[in-house]
C-alpha positions in Angstrom: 22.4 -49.5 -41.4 25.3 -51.6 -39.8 27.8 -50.1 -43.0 26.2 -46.5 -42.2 27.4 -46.5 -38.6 30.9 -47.6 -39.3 31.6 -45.3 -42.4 30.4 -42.1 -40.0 32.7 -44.3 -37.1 36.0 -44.2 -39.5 35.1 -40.7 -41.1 35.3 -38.7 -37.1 38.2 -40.9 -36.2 40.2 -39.3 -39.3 38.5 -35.8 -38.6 38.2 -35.6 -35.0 37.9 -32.2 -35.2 35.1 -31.7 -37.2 33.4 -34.0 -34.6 34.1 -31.4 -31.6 32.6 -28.7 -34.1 29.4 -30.2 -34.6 29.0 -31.2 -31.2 30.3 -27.6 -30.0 27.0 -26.5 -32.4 24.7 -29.1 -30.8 25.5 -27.8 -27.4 25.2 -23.9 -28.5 21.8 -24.5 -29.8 20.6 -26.4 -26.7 21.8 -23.5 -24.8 19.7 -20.8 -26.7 16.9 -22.9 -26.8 16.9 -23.0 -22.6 17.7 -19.5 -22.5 14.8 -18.4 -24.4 12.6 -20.7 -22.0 14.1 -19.3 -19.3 13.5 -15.2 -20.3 9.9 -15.1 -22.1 8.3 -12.2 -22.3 6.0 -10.5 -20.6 2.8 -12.9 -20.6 -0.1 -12.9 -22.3 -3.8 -13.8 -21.0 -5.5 -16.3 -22.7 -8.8 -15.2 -23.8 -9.8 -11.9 -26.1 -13.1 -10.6 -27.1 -13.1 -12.8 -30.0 -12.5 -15.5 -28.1 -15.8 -17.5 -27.7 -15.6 -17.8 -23.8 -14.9 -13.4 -24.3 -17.2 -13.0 -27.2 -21.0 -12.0 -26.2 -20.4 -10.8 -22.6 -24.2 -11.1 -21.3 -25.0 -14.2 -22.6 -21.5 -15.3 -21.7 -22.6 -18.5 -19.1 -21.1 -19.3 -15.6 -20.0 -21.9 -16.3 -18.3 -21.2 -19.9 -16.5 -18.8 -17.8 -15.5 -21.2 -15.8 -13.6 -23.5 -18.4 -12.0 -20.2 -19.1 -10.5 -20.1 -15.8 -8.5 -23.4 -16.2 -6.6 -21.4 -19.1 -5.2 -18.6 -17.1 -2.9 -20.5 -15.1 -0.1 -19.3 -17.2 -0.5 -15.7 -16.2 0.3 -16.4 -13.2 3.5 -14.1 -12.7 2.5 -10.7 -13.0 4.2 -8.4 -14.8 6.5 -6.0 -12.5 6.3 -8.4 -10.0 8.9 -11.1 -8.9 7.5 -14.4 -7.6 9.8 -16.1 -5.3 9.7 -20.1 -5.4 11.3 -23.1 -3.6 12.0 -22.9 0.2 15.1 -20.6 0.2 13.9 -19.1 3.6 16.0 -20.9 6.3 16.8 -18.9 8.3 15.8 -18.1 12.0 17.2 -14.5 12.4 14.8 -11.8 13.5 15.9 -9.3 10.9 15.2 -9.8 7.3 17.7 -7.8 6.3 20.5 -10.0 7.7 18.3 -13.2 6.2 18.7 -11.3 2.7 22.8 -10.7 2.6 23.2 -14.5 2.7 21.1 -15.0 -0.4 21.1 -12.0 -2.4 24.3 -13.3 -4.2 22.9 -15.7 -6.2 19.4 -18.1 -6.6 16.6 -17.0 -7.8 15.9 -14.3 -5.8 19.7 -12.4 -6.3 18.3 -12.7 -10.3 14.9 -11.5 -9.7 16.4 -8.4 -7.8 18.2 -7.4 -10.5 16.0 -7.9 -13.5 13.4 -5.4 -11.5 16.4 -2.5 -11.0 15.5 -1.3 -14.4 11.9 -0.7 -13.3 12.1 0.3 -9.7 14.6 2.9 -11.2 12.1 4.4 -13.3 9.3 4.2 -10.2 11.6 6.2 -8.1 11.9 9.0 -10.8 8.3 8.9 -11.0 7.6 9.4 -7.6 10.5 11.1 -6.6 8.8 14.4 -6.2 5.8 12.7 -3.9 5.9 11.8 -0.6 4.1 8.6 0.8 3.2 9.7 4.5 1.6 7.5 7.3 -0.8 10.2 7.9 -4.3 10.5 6.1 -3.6 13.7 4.9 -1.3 15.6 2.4 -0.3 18.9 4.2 0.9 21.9 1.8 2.1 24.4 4.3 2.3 27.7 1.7 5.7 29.7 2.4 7.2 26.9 4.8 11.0 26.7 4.0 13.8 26.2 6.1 15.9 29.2 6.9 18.3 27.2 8.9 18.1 23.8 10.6 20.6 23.7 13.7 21.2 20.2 15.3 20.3 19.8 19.1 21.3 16.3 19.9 21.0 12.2 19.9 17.6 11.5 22.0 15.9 8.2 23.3 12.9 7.1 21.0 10.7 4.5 22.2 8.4 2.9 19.5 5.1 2.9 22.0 5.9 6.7 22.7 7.0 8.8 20.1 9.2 11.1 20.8 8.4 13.2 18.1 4.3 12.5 17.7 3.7 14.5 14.8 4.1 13.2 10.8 6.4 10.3 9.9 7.9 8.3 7.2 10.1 6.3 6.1 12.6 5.5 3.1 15.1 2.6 3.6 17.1 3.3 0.4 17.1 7.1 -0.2 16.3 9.1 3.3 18.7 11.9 3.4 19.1 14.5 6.2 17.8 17.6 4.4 14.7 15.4 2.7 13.3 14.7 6.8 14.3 18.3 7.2 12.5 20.0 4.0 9.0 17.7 4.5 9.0 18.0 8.3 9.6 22.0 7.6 7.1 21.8 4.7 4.2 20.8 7.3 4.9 23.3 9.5 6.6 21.5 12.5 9.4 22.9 14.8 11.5 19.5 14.7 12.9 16.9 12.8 14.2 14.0 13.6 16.1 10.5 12.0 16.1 7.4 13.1 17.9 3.9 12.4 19.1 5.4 9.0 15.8 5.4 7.1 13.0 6.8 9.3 12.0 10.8 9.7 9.6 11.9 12.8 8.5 15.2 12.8 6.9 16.6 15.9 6.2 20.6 17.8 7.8 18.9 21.1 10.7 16.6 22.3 9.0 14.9 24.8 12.4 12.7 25.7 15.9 12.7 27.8 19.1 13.0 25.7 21.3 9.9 25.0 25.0 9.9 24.1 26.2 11.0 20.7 27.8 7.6 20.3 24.5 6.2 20.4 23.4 7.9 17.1 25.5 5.9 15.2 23.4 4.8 11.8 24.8 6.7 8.6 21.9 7.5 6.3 20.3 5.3 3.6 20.4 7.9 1.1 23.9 9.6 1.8 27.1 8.2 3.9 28.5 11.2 4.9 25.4 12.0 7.8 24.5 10.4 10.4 20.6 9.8 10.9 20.3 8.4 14.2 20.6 5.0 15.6 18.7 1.9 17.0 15.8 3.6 19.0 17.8 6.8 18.7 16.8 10.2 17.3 19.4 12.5 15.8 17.1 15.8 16.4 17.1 19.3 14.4 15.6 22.8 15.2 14.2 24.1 12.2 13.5 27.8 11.6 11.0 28.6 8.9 11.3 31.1 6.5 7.5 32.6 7.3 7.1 31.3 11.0 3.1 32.3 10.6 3.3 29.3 7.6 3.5 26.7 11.3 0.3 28.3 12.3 -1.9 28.7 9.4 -2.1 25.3 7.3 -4.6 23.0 6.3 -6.7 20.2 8.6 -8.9 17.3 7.7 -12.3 18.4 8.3 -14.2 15.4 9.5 -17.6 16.7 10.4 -21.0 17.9 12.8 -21.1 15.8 15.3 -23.4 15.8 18.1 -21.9 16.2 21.4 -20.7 13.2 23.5 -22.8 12.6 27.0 -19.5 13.2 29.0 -17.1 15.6 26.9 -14.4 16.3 29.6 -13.6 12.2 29.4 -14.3 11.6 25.1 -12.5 14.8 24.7 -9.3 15.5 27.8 -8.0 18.9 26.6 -10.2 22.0 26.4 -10.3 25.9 26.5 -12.4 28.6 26.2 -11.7 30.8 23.4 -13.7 34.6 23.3 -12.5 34.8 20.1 -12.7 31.5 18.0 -11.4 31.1 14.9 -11.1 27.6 13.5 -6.9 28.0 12.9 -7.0 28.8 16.8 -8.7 25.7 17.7 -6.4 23.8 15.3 -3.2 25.3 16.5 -4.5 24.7 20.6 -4.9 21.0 19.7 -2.0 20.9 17.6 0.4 21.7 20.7 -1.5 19.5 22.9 -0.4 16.6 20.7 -4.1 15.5 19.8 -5.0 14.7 16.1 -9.0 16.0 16.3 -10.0 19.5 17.0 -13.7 20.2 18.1 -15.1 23.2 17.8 -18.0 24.2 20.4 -18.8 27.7 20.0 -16.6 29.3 22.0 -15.6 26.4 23.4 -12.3 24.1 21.9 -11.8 20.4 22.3 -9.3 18.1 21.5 -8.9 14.0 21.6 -8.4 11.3 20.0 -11.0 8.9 18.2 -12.8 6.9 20.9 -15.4 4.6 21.4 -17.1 7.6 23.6 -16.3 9.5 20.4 -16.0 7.6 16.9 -17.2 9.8 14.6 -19.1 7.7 12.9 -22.6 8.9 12.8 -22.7 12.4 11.4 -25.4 15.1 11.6 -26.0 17.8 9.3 -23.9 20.2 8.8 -26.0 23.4 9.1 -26.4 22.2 12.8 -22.8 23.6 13.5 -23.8 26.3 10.9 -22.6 29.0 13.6 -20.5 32.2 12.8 -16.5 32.0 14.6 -16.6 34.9 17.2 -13.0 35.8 15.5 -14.0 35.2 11.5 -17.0 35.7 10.3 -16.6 33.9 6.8 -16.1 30.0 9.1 -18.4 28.0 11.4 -17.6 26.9 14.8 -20.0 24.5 16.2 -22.6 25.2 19.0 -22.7 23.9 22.5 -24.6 20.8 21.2 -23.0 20.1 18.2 -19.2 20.1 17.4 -17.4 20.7 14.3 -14.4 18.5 14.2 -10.9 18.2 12.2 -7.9 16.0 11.9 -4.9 17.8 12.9 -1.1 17.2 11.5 -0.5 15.1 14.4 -0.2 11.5 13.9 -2.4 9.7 16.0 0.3 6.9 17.0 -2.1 4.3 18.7 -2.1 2.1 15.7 1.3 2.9 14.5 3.4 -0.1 16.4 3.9 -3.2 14.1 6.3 -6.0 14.3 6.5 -9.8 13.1 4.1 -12.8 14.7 5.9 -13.8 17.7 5.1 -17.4 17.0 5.2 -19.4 13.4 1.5 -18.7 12.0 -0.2 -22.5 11.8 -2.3 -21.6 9.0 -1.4 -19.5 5.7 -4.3 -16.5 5.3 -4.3 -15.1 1.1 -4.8 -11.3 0.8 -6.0 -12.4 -2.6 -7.2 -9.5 -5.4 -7.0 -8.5 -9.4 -3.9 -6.4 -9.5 -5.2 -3.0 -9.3 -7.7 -4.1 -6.8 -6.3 -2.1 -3.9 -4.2 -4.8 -2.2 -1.6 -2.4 -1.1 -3.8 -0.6 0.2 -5.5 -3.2 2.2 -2.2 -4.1 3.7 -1.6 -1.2 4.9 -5.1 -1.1 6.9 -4.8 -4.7 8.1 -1.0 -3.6 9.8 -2.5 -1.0 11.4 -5.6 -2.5 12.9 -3.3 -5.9 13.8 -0.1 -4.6 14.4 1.4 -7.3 12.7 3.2 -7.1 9.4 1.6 -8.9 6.2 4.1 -10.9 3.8 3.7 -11.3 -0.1 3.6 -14.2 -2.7 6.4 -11.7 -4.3 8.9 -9.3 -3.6 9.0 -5.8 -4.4 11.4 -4.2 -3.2 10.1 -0.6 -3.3 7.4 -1.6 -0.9 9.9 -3.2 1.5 11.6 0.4 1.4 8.6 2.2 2.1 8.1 0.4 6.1 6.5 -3.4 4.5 9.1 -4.9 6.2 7.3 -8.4 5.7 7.7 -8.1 2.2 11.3 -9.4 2.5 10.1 -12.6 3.9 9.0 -15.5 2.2 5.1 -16.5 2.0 5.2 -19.7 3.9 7.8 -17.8 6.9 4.8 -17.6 9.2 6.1 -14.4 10.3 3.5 -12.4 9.0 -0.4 -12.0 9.3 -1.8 -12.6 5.9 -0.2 -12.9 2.6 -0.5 -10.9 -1.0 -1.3 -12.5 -3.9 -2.7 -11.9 -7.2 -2.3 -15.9 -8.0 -5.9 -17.8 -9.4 -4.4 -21.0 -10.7 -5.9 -24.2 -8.3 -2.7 -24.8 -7.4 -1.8 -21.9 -5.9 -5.0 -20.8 -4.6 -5.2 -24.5 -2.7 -1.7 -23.8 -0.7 -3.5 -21.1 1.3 -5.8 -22.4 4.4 -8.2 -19.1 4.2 -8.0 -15.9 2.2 -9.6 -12.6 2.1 -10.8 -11.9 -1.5 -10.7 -8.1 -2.1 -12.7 -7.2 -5.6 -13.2 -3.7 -7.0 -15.0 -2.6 -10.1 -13.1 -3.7 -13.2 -13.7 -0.6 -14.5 -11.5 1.2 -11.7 -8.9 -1.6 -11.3 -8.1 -1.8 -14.7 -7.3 1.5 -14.8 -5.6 1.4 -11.7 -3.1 -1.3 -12.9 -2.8 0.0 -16.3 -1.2 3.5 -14.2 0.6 1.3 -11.7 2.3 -0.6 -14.7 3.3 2.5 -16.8 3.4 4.9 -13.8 4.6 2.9 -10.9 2.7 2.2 -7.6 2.0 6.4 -7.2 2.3 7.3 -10.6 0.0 7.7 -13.6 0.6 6.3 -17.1 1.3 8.7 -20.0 -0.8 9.9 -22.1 0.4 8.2 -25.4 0.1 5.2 -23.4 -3.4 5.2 -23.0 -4.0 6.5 -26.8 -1.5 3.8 -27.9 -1.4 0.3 -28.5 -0.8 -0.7 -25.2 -4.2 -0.4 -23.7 -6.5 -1.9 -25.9 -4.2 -5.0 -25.8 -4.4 -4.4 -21.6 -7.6 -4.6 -21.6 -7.7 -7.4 -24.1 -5.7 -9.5 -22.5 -6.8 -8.1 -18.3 -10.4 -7.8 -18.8 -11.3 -11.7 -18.5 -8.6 -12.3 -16.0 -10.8 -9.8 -13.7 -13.5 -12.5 -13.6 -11.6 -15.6 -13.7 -9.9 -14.6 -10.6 -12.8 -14.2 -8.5 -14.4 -17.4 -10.0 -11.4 -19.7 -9.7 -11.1 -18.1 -5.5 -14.7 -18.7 -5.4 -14.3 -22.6 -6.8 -11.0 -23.6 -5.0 -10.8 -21.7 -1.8 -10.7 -23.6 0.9 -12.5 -20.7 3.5 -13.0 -17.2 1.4 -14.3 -14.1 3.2 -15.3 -11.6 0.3 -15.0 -7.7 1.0 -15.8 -5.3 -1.8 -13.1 -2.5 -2.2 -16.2 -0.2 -2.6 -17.4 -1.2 0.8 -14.1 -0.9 2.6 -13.8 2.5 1.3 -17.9 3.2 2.6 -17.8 1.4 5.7 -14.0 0.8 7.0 -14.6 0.1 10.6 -17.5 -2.5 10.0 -15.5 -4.3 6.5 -12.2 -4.5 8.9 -13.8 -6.2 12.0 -14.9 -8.5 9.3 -11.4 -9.0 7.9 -9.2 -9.0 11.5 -11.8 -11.8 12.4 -11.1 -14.3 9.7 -7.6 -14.0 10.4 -8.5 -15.1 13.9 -7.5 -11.6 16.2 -9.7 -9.8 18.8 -10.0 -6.0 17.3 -9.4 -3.7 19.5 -11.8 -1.0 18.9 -9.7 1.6 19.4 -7.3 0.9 17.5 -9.7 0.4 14.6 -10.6 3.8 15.2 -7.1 5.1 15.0 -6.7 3.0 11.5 -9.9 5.4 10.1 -8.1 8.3 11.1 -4.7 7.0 9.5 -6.3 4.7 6.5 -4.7 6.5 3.5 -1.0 5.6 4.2 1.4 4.9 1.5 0.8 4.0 -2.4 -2.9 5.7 -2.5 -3.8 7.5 -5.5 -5.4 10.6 -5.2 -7.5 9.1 -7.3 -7.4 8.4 -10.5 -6.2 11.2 -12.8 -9.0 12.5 -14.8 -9.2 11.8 -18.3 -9.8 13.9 -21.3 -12.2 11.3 -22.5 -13.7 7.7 -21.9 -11.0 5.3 -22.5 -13.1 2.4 -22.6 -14.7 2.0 -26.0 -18.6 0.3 -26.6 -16.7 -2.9 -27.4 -14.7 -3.2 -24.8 -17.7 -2.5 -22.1 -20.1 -4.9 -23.6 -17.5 -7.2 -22.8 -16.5 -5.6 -19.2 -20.4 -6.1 -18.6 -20.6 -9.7 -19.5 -17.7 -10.7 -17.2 -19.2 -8.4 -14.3 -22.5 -10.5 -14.6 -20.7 -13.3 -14.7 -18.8 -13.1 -11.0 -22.4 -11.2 -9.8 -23.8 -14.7 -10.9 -21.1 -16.9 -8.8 -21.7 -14.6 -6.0 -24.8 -15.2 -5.9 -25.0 -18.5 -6.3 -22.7 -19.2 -3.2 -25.7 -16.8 -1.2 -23.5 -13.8 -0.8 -24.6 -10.4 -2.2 -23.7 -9.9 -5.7 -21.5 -6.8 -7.2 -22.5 -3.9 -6.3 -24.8 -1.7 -8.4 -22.1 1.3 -9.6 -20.0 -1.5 -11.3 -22.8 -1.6 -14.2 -21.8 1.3 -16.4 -24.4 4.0 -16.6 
């Protein structure tokens, strides 16, 4: 061995440069080798209906599922989504935008960023067309189109009192001056209005002094040439509709009979009597006033806001407003005893207000779900009804540009009220002090996420998607990560408060007093209220695009079944009620 060792010794020393070479080769292939590592693919779920913990899905046992559980820890990162490790967040500045210019030119965020361009690129085309609105309803004013828009000045805003209270939203990467113009227009309101570059108010009435032109000083996200307003400033525009009747003659919510409150003048302030009653009068009277319900009494029109004198929350039959409109025969208007109520275009801005914790959070809350599960949406209810922001166990920076302005920080910041994550590894799940766990029908979330991955948050995947490939292997490869991250939640949570999506959707108020307890805030009932009026917000479906046909197959929902039984089993056997009945397929 000695002789070996020498002869290779003298033969480099004469050929040094066949030693670089090889060495040069030895390094290359390390390199590839760590690379590859570094950018896998897309991953893969253990477990497949084959499988023998996915085989027989009714006679599949708890705790077999459970042993299947230990082997999704590697699916982890989820697909479209960047997880954000080690404890880059340092910094102590208030606005996470400032936080982000520091970092965002290298580390493991700066690379995450741009491996999701690709994607968020194609999520903007697919949405581009659809507008995400704080409001609970879409509006589709026919025959509203600007004529002209003429600029009237820079104007104080003040985030507890709108100066514009009508429809808003926001767009931190794209808002342009004519887009805030064309949807305000589009609604049927008088004004428009930008603010801090990115955010549009729309609104019948500037209820405000002006402020110097210097003040509206922010250039717009989505062009440089404009200006759209400044810090608390509103750069305001007059808009003249093509069809001025298209303001008065739109679409409301209608919410319902309701019997009349015991003292009407305080549940509902603004009122007029009306000979000749038409719902679109009654609308149009509540709409100036700035109120976002309308109730009808006969002859008689009232407007408010949601109350605890007035929560609309036990309705009556309908044909008990079943009376004729003194001015249309073909609607109803109430009676004296029972009103007939709407939502209005106008944003009821009690809940709107949300900023960070003003103190470091001492224990980390999960927001935990199955992708697909409504988590988004859930957010956006839980700002509302806190006023605080929630953060995210990723970033996505498309959310961040749509007003989740927590989604910037990192999940142990404390900033922020409760944290999303689809994580179910022990590991992960054990870093968290208490979670919600939000679970929806497997049938629906699959779905959901199968869209949201080949659609983007608003979109809907294409048709040859679902006749392809792609979701049989989704399901495949989703279906048993449904259950195991309920079960794993239900094993290593430390203090889990489950809430059915199903139920939230039923029974908002009573699911989110549940949810603002555990995260240790006194609901204000009002404001809960105000959250039902507003609950739809940004990144809701408008439900799942019908099908042509059943995309699940008999295969597939045998196994579905087994793994619904499954968690309904768990459930139960930690005494809380089990799945509800719809998730069983008919």
């Amino acid at each position: 061995m000695a002789k070996l060792l020498l002869k290779l010794q003298r033969y480099f020393r004469r050929k040094p440069v066949r030693f670089f070479t090889l060495l040069a080769l030895y390094l290359a292939a390390g390199s590839l080798v760590f690379l590859h590592s570094g950018f896998s693919g897309e991953p893969t779920v253990p477990g497949s209906p084959r499988s023998p913990a996915g085989g027989e899905g009714p006679g599949l046992p708890y705790l077999g599922v459970m042993q299947l559980s230990r082997g999704f820890k590697a699916a982890a990162t989820i697909p479209g989504r960047v997880r954000r490790h080690g404890p880059w967040f340092k910094s102590t500045s208030k606005e996470p935008a400032e936080r982000g210019k520091a970092r965002d030119n290298g580390g493991t965020r700066s690379r995450a960023l741009r491996g999701r361009s690709g994607r968020e690129k194609e999520e903007d085309r697919g949405s581009r067309t659809q507008l995400e609105l704080h409001t609970p309803m879409e509006f589709r004013w026919l025959g509203a189109a600007i004529l002209s828009a003429r600029y009237i000045g820079c104007y104080v805003d003040n985030t507890r009192q709108r100066t514009l209270r009508g429809m808003s939203f926001f767009d931190y990467k794209k808002m342009t001056v004519f887009r805030c113009q064309d949807n305000c227009a589009e609604r049927g309101y008088l004004y428009a209005g930008l603010e801090f570059g990115a955010e549009c108010y729309c609104g019948h009435k500037i209820q405000a002094s002006n402020a110097s032109e210097s003040e509206c000083n922010m250039e717009c996200k989505g062009e440089r040439s404009n200006t759209c307003g400044g810090i608390n400033r509103l750069s305001i525009y007059r808009l003249e509709l093509a069809q001025e009747s298209a303001r008065r003659y739109g679409s409301a919510i209608f919410r319902g009979c309701f019997r009349r409150p015991d003292n009407v003048s305080i549940a509902l302030p603004a009122s007029q009597l009306m000979l000749n009653m038409s719902v679109d009068k009654c609308v149009d009277f509540c709409t100036e006033k700035e109120y976002p319900l309308s109730a009808l009494a006969g002859t008689s029109c009232h407007c408010g806001f949601p109350t605890t004198l007035f929560p609309l929350h036990e309705r009556e039959d309908e044909q008990l407003c079943a009376q004729k409109c003194p001015g249309e025969e073909f609607e109803s208007c109430g009676t004296a005893d029972f009103l007939l109520v709407y939502q209005t275009q106008v944003q009821d801005n009690r809940c709107m207000d949300r900023r960070f914790l003003p103190s470091r959070a001492k224990q980390l809350v999960a927001l935990a779900s199955f992708p697909g599960a409504g988590n988004t949406w859930a957010r956006h209810l839980i700002e509302l009804a806190t006023g605080f922001y929630t953060g995210s166990y990723y970033f996505d920076g498309s959310l961040y540009n749509k007003g989740f302005k927590g989604e910037r920080d990192h999940w142990r910041s404390g900033r922020t009220i409760c944290i999303k994550t689809h994580e179910s590894g022990q590991k992960e799940i054990e870093s968290f002090d208490s979670a919600i766990l939000l679970i929806r029908n497997p049938y629906k979330a699959l779905m959901a996420e199968f869209n949201r991955k080949y659609g983007g948050h608003i979109g809907f995947a294409a048709h040859a998607h679902w006749k392809g490939k792609e979701w049989p292997e989704f399901v495949a490869n989703y279906a048993p990560w449904w259950a195991t991250h309920t079960l794993d939640w239900l094993r290593y949570g430390k203090k889990v408060l489950v809430v059915h999506f199903e139920d939230l959707k039923r029974d908002l108020f009573v699911q989110l007093q549940r949810m603002v307890g555990l995260l240790g805030i006194t609901a204000c009932e009002d404001r809960l209220l105000c959250v039902e009026g507003q609950k739809d917000g940004n990144f809701k479906r408008s439900g799942l695009r019908k099908l042509e046909y059943d995309p699940y197959t008999p295969e597939m929902r045998k196994m579905i079944s087994g793994y619904i039984k499954t968690v309904d089993t768990a459930l139960k056997l930690r005494n809380l009620s089990g799945v509800p009945d719809d998730y069983y397929p008919r």
